[in-house]
N, C-alpha and C positions, 0 to 999 in steps of 0.2 A: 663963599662959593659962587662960582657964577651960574647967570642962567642956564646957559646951554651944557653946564658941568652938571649941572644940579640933574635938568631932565636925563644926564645919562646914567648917574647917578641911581634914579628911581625906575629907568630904561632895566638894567641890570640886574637889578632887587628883585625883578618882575622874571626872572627867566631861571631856570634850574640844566642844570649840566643832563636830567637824567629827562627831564620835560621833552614829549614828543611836539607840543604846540605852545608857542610863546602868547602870552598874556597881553593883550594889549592896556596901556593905562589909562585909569579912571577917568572917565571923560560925562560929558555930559549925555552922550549919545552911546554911555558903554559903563557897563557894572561890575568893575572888576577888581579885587583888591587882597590884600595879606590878611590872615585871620591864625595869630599866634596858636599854638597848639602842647601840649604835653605828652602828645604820643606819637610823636616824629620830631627828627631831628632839625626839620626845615619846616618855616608856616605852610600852613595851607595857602592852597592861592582859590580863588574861587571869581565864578564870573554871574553869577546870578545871584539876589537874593535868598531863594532856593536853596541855592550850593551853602553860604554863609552859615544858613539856620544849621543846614542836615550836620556843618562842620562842629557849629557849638552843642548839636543834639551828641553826638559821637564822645564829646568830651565829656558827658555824665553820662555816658551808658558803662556801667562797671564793669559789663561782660566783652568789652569791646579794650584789648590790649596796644593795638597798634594803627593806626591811619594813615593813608596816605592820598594826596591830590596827585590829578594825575600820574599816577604812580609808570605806565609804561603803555606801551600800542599795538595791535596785533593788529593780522590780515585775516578778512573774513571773506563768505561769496554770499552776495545778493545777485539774484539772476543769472547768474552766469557770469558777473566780474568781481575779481580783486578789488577792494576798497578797505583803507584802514582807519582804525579807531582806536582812541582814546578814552579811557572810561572818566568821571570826575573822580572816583574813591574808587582805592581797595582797601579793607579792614580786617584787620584778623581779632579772629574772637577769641576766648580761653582755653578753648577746646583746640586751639592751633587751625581752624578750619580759616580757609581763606574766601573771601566774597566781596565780589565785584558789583559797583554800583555808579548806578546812570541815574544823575538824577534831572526831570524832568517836570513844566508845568503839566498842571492834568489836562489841560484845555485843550495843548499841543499834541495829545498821542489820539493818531488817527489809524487807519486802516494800516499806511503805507508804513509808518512809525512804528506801529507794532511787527510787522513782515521785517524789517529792521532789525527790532531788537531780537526776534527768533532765530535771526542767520547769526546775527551778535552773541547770543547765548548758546547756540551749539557750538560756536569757536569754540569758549571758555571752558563749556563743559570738555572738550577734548582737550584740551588743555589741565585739566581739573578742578575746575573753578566753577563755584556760583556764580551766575547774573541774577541782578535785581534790579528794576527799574523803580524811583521810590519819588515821590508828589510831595506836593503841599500837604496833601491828605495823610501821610506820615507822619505829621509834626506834628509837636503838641502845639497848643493856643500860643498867640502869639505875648498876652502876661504870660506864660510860663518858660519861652524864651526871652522874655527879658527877664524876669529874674535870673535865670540860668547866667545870661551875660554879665549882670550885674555880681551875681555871686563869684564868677569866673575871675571877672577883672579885680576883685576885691582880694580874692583866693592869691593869685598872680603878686599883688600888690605888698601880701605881707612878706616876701623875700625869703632869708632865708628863714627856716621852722627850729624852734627852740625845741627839741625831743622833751627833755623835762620838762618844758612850760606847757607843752603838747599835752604829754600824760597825767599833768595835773591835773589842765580842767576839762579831761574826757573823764578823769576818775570825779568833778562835784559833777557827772550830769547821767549818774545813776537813777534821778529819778526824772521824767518831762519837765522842762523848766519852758516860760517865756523866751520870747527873743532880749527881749530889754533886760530879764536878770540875767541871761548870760554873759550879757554888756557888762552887765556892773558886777558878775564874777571876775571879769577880766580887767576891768578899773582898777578892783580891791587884790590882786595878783599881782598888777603890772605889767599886763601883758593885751597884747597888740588885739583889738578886738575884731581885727580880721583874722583872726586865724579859728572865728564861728565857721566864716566861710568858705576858709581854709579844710575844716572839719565836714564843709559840707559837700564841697567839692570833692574829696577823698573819699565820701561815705561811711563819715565815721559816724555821722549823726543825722539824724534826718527832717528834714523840712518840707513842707507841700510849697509846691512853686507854681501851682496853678491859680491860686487867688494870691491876692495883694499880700508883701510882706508887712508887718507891723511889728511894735513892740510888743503886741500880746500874742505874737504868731509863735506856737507850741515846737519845741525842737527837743527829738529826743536820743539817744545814744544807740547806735545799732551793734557797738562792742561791749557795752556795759561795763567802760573803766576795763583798767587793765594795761599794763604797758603793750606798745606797738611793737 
């Protein structure tokens, strides 16, 4: 491929039919990039590392069904003029409610930024929509987003899901087990040992992801066996 193919290439990847504002690409002077997903049909795009985290945070909150970047743009009044917006996320949660989400450093929201998001959030409300404006101070620590990713990309990794290999070794993890014998459940099975994380990422079984993982890190079953 050539150069100037390539950058149109990655030009393109970078832009949605349904996007009100096109993404500029990652540069050194610009933080923007694709962030695969399982609850839309197209990656997330994001421009902040902010936007990135709140993406992978989204993808283990189980009450949360659907996501979208930049999902669309409305018209609101600040002072007295028309101006329009873009949110980073809308989400819909179980409950079918829908909620709109700006997300922002916390350093950044000043007087004028708040007067903003209050002409921003009455749009929506008439619309019938939550705003939420959501920080750093939303996230969890930053080991329990990397594990999150870690488990994420590992989850991703095992492809497609064996159902019988699945139900098997949710049916040996009736009782808390280690990380490391779960390993070697699935050595002595035959089976792919990302699909722990697979399990974890689903919420089939449960892990703390706020301190370091290990072979002695406790994981335990939240269905207690049983087919899916």
């Amino acid at each position: 491929m050539k150069q100037r193919n390539k950058f149109t290439y990655i030009d393109n990847a970078y832009r949605k039919d349904d996007m009100s504002r096109n993404l500029k690409r990652f540069s050194r002077c610009n933080l923007s990039g694709l962030c695969p997903t399982t609850k839309d049909s197209s990656p997330h795009f994001f421009e902040s590392f902010n936007e990135a985290n709140f993406a992978v945070m989204f993808e283990f909150d189980q009450t949360i069904i659907a996501v979208k970047s930049q999902p669309f743009s409305i018209k609101y009044i600040d002072n007295g003029r028309t101006k329009n917006y873009t949110p980073d996320f809308s989400i819909v949660d179980c409950n079918k409610t829908i909620k709109i989400i700006e997300v922002k450093a916390f350093e950044t929201i000043d007087e004028k930024v708040e007067r903003k998001h209050r002409c921003i959030e009455k749009a929506f409300n008439q619309c019938g929509f939550s705003f939420h404006v959501m920080t750093e101070k939303h996230l969890p620590s930053r080991l329990a987003l990397s594990n999150m990713m870690m488990i994420k990309r590992n989850a991703i990794a095992l492809g497609h899901v064996d159902q019988d290999a699945l139900n098997y070794f949710l049916d040996m993890l009736s009782e808390p087990i280690s990380l490391s014998e779960a390993v070697n459940i699935c050595k002595c099975l035959g089976i792919d040992p990302n699909i722990i994380s697979y399990c974890i990422f689903r919420d089939y079984v449960n892990i703390g992801v706020s301190s370091g993982i290990g072979g002695e890190t406790i994981i335990s079953s939240n269905i207690y066996g049983g087919a899916l």
